[in-house]
BALOBA-1460 file (C-alpha; in Angstrom, 3 decimals):
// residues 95
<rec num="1" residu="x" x="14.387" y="-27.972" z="-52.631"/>
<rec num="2" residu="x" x="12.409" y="-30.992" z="-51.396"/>
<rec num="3" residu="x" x="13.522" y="-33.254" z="-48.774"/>
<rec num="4" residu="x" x="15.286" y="-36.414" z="-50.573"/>
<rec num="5" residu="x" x="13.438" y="-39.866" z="-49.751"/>
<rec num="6" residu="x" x="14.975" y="-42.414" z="-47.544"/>
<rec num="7" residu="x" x="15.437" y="-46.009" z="-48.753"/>
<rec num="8" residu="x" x="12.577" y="-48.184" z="-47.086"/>
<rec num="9" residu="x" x="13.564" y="-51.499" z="-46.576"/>
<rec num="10" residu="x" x="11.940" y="-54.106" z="-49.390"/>
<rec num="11" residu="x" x="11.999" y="-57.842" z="-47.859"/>
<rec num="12" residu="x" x="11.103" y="-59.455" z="-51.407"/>
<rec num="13" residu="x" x="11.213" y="-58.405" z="-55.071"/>
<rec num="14" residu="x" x="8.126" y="-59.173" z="-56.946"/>
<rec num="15" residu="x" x="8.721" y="-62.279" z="-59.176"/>
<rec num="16" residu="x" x="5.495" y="-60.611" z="-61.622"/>
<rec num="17" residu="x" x="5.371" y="-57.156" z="-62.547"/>
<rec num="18" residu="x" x="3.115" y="-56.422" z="-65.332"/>
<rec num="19" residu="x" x="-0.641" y="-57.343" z="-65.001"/>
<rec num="20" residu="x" x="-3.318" y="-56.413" z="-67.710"/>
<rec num="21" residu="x" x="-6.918" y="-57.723" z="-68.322"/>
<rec num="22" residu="x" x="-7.288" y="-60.468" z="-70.299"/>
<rec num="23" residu="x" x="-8.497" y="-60.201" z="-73.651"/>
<rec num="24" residu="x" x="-7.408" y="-56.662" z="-74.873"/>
<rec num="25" residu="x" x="-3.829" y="-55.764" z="-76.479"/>
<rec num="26" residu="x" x="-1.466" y="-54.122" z="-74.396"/>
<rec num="27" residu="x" x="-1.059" y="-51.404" z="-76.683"/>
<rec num="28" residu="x" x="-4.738" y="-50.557" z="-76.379"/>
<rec num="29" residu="x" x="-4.570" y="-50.166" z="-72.554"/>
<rec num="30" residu="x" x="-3.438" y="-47.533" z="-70.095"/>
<rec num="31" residu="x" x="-1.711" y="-48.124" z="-67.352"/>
<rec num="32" residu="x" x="-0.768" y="-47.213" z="-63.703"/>
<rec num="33" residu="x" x="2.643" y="-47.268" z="-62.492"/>
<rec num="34" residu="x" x="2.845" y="-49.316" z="-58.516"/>
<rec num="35" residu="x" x="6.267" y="-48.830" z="-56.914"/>
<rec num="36" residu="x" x="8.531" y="-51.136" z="-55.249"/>
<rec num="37" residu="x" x="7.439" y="-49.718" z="-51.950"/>
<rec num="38" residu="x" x="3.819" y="-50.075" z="-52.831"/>
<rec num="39" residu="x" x="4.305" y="-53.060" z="-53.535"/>
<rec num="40" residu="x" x="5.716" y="-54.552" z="-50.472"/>
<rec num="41" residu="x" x="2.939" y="-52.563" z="-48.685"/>
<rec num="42" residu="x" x="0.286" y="-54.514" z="-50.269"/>
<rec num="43" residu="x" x="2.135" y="-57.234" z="-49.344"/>
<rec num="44" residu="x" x="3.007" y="-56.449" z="-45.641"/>
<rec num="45" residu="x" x="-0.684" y="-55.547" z="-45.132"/>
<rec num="46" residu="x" x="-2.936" y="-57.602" z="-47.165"/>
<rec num="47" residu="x" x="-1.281" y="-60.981" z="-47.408"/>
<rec num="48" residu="x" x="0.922" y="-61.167" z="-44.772"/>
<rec num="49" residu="x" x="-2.029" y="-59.437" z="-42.686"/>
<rec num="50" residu="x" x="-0.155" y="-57.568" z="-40.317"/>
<rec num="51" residu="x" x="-1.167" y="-54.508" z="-38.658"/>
<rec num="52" residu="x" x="0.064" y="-50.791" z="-39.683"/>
<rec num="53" residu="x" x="2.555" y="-49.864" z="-37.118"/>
<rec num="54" residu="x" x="3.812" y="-53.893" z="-37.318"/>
<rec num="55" residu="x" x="4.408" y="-52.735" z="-41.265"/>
<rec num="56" residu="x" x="5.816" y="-49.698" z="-40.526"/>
<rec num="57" residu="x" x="8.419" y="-51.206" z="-38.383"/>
<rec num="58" residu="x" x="9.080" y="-53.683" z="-41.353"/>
<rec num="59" residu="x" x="9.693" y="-51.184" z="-43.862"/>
<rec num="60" residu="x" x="11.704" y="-48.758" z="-41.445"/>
<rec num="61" residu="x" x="9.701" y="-45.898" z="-42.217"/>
<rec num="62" residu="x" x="6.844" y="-43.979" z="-39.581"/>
<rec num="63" residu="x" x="3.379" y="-45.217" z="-39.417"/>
<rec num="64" residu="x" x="2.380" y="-42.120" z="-41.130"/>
<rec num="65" residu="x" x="4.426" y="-43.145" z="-44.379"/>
<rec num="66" residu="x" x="3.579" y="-46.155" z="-44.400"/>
<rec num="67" residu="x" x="-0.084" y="-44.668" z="-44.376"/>
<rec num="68" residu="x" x="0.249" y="-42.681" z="-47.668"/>
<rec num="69" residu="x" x="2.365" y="-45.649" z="-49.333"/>
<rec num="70" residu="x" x="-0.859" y="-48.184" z="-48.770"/>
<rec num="71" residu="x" x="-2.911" y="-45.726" z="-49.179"/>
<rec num="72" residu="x" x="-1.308" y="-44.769" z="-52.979"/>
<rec num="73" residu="x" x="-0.831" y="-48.655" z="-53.505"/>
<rec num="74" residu="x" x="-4.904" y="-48.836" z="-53.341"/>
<rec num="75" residu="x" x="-5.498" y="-46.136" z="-55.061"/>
<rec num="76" residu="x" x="-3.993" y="-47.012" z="-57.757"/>
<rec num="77" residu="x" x="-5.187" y="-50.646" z="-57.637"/>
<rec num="78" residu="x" x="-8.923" y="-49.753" z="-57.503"/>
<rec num="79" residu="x" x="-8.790" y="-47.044" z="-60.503"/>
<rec num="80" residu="x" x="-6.413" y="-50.317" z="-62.526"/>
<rec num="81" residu="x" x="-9.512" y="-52.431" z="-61.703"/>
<rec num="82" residu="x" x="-12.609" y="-50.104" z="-61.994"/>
<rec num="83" residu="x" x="-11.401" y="-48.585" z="-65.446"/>
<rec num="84" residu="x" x="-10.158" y="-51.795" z="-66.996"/>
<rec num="85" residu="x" x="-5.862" y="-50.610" z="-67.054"/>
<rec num="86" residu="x" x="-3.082" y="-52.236" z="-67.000"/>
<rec num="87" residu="x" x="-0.761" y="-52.455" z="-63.436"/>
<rec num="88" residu="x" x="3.333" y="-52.062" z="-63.721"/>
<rec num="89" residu="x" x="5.361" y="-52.773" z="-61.010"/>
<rec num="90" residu="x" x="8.539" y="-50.491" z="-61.438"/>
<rec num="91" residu="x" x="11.662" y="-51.495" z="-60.410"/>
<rec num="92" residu="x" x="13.596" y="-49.705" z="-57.459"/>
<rec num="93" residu="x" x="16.538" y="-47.623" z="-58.901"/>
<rec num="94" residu="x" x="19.917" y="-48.172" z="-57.240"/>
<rec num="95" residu="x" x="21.004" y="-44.549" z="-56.384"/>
């Protein structure tokens, strides 16, 4: 049985959480699915412009995690932008 994932702490909750290009019907697009915690990532990182283990610290998680969460987070961004699909930010479940 796998490990259960920790809560990492989220400082803000994104006010915008669909994006699509402009021009083509939702319902003719694919999309990719950006978590919460990839979210704030992007955040932490890129706007905010602090460094990895200053992140890490943020989101109470190892630098390591924090790592693969960016490192999803971009993934995912890039293939949104390079094949033309749509970007959902899902919401954090309250377990």
């Amino acid at each position: 049985m796998p490990r259960p994932r920790s809560q990492k702490k989220l400082e803000q909750v994104p006010e915008i959480t669909f994006y699509k290009p402009q021009g083509i019907p939702l319902k003719n697009l694919q999309s990719v699915e950006i978590s919460h915690e990839e979210w704030e990532s992007l955040r932490l990182k890129h706007l905010e412009k602090l460094n990895q283990i200053s992140c890490a610290k943020k989101m109470k998680t190892s630098q390591s995690t924090f790592h693969r969460i960016l490192s999803s987070a971009q993934k995912k961004i890039g293939q949104a932008i390079v094949k033309g699909m749509a970007i959902k930010i899902i919401q954090r479940r309250a377990d």
